[in-house]
VOTORDO-528304 format. One record per residue (C-alpha): residue in three letters; x, y, z. Coordinates in steps of 0.25 Angstrom, whole numbers, plus 5000, padded with zeros to 4 digits. Layout:
N
ATOM  resn    xx    yy    zz
ATOM   ALA     X     Y     Z
...
//
This chain:
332
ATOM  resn    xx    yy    zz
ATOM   UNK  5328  5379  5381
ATOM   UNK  5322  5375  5392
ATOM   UNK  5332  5372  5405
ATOM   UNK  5329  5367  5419
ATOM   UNK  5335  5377  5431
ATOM   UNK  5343  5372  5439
ATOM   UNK  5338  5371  5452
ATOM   UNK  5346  5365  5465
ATOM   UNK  5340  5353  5471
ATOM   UNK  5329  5352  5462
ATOM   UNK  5332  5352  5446
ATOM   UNK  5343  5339  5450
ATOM   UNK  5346  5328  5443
ATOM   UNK  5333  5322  5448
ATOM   UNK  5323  5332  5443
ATOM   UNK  5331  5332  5429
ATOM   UNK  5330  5318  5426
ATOM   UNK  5316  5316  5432
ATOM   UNK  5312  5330  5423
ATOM   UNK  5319  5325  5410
ATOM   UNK  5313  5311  5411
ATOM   UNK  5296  5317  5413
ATOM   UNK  5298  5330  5404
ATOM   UNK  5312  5325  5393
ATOM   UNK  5317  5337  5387
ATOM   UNK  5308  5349  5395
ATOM   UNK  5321  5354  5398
ATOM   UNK  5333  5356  5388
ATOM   UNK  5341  5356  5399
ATOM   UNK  5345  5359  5416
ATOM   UNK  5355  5364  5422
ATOM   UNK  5357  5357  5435
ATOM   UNK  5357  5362  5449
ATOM   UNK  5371  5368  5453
ATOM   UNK  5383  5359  5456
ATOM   UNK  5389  5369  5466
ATOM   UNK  5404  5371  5468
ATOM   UNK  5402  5370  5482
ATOM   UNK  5414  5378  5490
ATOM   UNK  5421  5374  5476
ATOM   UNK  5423  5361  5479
ATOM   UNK  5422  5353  5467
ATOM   UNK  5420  5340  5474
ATOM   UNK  5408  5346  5480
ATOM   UNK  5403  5350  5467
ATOM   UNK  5407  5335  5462
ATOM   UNK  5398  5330  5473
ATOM   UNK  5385  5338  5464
ATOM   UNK  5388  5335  5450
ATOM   UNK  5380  5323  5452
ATOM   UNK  5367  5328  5447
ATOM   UNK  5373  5332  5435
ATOM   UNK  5381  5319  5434
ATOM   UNK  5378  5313  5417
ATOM   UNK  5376  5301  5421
ATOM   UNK  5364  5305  5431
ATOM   UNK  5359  5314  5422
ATOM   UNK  5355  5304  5414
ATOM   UNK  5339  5305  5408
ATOM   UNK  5340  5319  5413
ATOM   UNK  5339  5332  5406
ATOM   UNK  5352  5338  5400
ATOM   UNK  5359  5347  5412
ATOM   UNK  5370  5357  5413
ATOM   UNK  5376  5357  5426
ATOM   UNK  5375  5370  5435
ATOM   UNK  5388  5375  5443
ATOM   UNK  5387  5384  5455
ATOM   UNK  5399  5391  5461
ATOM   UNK  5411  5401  5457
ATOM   UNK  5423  5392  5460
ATOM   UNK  5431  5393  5447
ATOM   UNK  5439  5381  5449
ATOM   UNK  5429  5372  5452
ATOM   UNK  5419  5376  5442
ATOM   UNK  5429  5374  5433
ATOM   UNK  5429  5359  5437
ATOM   UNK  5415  5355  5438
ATOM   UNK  5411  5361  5424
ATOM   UNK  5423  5353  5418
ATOM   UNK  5418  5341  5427
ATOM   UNK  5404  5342  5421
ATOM   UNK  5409  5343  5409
ATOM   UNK  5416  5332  5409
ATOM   UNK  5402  5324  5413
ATOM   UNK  5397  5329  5399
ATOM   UNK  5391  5345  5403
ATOM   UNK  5395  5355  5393
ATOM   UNK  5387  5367  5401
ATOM   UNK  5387  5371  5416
ATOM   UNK  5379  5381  5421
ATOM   UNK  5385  5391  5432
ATOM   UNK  5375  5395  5443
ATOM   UNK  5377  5411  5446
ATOM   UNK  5362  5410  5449
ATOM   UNK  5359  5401  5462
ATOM   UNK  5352  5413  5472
ATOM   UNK  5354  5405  5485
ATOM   UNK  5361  5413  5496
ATOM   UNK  5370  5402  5500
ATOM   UNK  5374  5403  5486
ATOM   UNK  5375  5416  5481
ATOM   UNK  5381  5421  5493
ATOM   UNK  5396  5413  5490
ATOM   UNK  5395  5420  5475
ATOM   UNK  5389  5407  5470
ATOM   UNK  5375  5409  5460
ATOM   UNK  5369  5421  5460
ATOM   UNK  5379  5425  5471
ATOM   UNK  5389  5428  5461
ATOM   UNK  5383  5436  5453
ATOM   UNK  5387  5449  5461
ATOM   UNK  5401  5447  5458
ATOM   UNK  5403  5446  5442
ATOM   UNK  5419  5448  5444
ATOM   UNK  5415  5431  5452
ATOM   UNK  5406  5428  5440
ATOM   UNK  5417  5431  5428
ATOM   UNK  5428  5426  5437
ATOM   UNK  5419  5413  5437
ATOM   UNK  5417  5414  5421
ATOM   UNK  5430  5418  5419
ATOM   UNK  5437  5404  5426
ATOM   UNK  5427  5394  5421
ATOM   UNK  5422  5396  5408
ATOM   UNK  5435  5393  5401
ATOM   UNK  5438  5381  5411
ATOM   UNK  5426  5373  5410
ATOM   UNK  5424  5362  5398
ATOM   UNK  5408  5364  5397
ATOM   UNK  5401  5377  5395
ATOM   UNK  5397  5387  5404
ATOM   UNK  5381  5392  5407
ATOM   UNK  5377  5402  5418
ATOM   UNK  5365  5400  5426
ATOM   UNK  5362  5416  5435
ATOM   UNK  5354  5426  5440
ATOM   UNK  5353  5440  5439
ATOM   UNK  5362  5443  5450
ATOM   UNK  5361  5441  5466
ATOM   UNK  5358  5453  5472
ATOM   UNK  5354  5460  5461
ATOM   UNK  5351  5457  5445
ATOM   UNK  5359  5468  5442
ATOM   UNK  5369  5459  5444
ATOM   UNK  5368  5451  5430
ATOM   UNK  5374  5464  5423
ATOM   UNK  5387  5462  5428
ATOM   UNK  5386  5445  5424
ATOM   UNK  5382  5446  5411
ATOM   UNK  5395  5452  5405
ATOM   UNK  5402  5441  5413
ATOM   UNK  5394  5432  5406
ATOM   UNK  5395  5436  5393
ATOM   UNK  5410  5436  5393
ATOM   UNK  5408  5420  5395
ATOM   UNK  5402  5408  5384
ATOM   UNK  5393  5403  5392
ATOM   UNK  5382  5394  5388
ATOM   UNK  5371  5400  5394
ATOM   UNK  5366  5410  5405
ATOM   UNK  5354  5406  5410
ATOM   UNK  5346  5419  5421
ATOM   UNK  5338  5418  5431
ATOM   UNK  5333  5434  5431
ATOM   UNK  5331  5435  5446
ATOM   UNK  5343  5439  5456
ATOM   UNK  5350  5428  5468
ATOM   UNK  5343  5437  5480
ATOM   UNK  5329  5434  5472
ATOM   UNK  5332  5417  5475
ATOM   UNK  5318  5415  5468
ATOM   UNK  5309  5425  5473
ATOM   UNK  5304  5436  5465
ATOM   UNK  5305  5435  5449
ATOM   UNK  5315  5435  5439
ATOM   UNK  5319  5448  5435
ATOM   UNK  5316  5447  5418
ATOM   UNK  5319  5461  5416
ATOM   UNK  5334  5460  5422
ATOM   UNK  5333  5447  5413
ATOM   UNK  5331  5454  5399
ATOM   UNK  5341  5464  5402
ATOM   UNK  5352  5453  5405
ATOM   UNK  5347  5445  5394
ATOM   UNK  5353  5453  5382
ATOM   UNK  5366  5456  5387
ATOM   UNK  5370  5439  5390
ATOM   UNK  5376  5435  5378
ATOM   UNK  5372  5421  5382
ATOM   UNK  5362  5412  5382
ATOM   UNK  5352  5417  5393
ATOM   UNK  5342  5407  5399
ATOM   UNK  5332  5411  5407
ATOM   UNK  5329  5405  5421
ATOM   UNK  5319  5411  5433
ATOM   UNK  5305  5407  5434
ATOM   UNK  5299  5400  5422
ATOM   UNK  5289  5392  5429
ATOM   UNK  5277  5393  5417
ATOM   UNK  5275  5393  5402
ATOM   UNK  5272  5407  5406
ATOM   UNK  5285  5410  5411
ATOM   UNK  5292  5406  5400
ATOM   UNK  5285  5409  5391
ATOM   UNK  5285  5423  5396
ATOM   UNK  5302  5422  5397
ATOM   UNK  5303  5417  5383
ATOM   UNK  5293  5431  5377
ATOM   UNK  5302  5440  5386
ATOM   UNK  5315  5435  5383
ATOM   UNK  5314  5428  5368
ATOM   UNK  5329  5426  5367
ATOM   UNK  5330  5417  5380
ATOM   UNK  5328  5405  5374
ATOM   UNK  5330  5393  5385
ATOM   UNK  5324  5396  5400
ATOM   UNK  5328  5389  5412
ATOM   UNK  5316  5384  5421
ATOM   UNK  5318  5381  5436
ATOM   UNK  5307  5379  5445
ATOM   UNK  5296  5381  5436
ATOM   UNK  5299  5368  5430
ATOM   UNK  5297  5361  5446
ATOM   UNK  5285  5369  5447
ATOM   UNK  5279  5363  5434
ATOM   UNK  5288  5352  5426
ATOM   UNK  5280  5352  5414
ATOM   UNK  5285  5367  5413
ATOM   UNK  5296  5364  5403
ATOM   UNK  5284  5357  5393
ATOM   UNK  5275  5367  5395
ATOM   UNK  5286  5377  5389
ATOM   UNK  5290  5367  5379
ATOM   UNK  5274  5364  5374
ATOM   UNK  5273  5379  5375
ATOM   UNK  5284  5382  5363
ATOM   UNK  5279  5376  5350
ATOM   UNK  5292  5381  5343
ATOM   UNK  5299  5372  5352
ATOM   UNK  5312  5375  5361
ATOM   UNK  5324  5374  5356
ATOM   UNK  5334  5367  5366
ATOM   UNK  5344  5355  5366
ATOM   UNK  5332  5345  5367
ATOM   UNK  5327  5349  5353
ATOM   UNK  5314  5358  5350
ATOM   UNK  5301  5354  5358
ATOM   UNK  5289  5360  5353
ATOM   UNK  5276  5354  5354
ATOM   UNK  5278  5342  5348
ATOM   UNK  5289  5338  5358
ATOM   UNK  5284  5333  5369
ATOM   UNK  5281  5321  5363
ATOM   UNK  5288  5313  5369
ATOM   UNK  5285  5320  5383
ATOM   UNK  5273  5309  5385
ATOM   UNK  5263  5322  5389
ATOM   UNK  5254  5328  5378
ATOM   UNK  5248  5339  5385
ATOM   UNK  5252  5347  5398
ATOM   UNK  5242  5342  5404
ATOM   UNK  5247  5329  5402
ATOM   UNK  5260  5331  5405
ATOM   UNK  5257  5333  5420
ATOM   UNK  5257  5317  5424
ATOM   UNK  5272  5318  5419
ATOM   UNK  5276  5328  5426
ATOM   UNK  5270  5322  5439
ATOM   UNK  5277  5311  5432
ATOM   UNK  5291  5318  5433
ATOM   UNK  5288  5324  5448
ATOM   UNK  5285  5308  5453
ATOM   UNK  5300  5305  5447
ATOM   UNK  5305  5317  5454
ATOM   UNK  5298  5311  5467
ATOM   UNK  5305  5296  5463
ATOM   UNK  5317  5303  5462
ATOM   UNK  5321  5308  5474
ATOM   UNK  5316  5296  5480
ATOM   UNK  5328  5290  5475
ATOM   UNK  5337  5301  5478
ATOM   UNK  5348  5295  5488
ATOM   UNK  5346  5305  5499
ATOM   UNK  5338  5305  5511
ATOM   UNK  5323  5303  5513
ATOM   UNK  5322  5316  5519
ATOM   UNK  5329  5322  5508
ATOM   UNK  5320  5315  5499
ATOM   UNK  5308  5321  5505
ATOM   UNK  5313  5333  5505
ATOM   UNK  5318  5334  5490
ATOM   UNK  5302  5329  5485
ATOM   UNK  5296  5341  5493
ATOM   UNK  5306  5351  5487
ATOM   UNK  5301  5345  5473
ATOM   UNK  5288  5343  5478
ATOM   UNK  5285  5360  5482
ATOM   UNK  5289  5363  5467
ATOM   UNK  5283  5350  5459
ATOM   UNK  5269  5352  5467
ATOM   UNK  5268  5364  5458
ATOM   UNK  5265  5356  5446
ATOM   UNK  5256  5345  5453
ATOM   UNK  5242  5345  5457
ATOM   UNK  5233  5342  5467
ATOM   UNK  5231  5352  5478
ATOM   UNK  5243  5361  5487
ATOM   UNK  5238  5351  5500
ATOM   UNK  5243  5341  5495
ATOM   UNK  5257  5346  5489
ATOM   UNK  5258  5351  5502
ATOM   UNK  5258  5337  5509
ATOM   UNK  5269  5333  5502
ATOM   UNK  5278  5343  5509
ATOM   UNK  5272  5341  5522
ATOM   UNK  5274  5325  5520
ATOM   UNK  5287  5320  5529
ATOM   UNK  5289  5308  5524
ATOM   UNK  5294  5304  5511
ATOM   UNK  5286  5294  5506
ATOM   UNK  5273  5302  5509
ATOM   UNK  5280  5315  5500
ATOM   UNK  5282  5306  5489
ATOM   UNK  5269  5298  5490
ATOM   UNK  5261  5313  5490
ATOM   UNK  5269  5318  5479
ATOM   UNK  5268  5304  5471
ATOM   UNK  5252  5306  5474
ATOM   UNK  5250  5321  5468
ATOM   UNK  5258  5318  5454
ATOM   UNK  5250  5305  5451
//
């Protein structure tokens, strides 16, 4: 399978619906940004469900809501509460590297403490109605850390368990560690998905030869960077991959309105445009809307052309009708 990574702020309900509707079936799946159990308060975390929401997810991609936090009780709640909106999975974030986080045992910051992770396992797995996933890293401070997890892990039905091979200290810097990875990867008796810097056909392909038994990867940035990644992977494996939208091989991109790469890249300056028309109908500020295109803006200008001068004026505009108009200009 392939999965879309959640990512905070970016990967939202937005990006998912105007993704599913260029590229339909690129992805088998997401799992959303976290819904955080904010000082455990429930009612806060009620506050966030929106982007997960059925009803708002409609003509979007399928999605498995993401939980941050350790508050038994209350995670107890909101996976019984977005099970009753139809989700059979949630994922539990033990990955998130940022410092805010991490440092109140949250993401990656829990991961230290194994004694916190089971005691978290232990008081939600048999209270929830849908199942369980785990989404993690290697450890915070050190990925020696993982050793003492995965037993924890094991003793757990979990769905899946889903690594990103670099510790919370790295944030994003450096590069995964793919040897800790293959000595984790025999001892989970789970379903392991790979996550952490799969921004090629190179990279995965690459992946897929070192690990053969990991069958679904979990792409993040890479997929910002260029959108048409997930086709490119999908026109790259003639047998097909095998995930809940069927087998694509070759012959299935029929229906995906682009015969050759080459031609595929009108739609996805295509999808970008919608991403631009979308927030333009967010319901927030104009400042905030501006703000939002440039954050999309210094990861899509990857995948468009024309030279770095003018990328650049986009994120030296201050108004927001000249940010739009310039990107609106480079993905004609």
């Amino acid at each position: 399978m392939l999965i879309l990574a959640p990512m905070q702020g970016l990967t939202e309900l937005l990006f998912r619906r105007a993704f599913e509707r260029a590229f339909p079936g690129a992805f088998d799946y997401a799992v959303s940004p976290f819904i955080s159990l904010t000082h455990g308060n429930l009612k806060d975390a009620e506050k966030k469900i929106d982007d997960v929401l059925p009803e708002r997810n409609s003509g979007s991609m399928r999605v498995v809501p993401q939980i941050l936090g350790h508050e038994v009780g209350e995670f107890v709640d909101l996976a019984n509460r977005l099970y009753d909106l139809g989700y059979e999975e949630v994922n539990w974030n033990i990955g998130c590297p940022m410092r805010r986080v991490a440092g109140k045992h949250r993401g990656s910051g829990i991961l230290p403490y194994p004694e916190e992770v089971r005691a978290v396992l232990e008081g939600v797995v048999p209270a929830i109605r849908p199942q369980l996933s785990v989404k993690m890293r290697l450890g915070y401070r050190s990925a020696n850390e993982i050793d003492s997890i995965v037993p924890i892990l094991n003793d757990y039905p979990l769905a899946n368990v889903t690594i990103h091979p670099r510790i919370g200290k790295q944030m994003y810097s450096g590069t995964p560690d793919l040897t800790r990875f293959a000595e984790v990867l025999p001892k989970l008796k789970h379903r392991v998905i790979y996550n952490g810097d799969i921004c090629s056909l190179y990279d995965y392909e690459r992946i897929r030869r070192m690990f053969p038994k990991v069958k679904d990867v979990m792409i993040g940035r890479g997929v910002l960077y260029n959108p048409l990644l997930p086709i490119e992977i999908r026109r790259a494996q003639p047998e097909g991959l095998d995930g809940v939208n069927g087998v694509y091989g070759v012959n299935g991109f029929e229906g995906w309105r682009v015969g050759g790469l080459e031609g595929a890249v009108g739609t996805a300056s295509e999808f970008i445009v919608s991403m631009m028309e979308g927030i333009m109908e967010l319901d927030v500020s104009r400042e905030a809307k501006m703000r939002k295109m440039k954050e999309y803006w210094c990861l899509f200008g990857k995948a468009v052309g024309g030279s770095e001068e003018r990328k650049r004026r986009v994120l030296h505009a201050d108004r927001l009708e000249e940010v739009l108009a310039l990107i609106l200009e480079m993905t004609k």
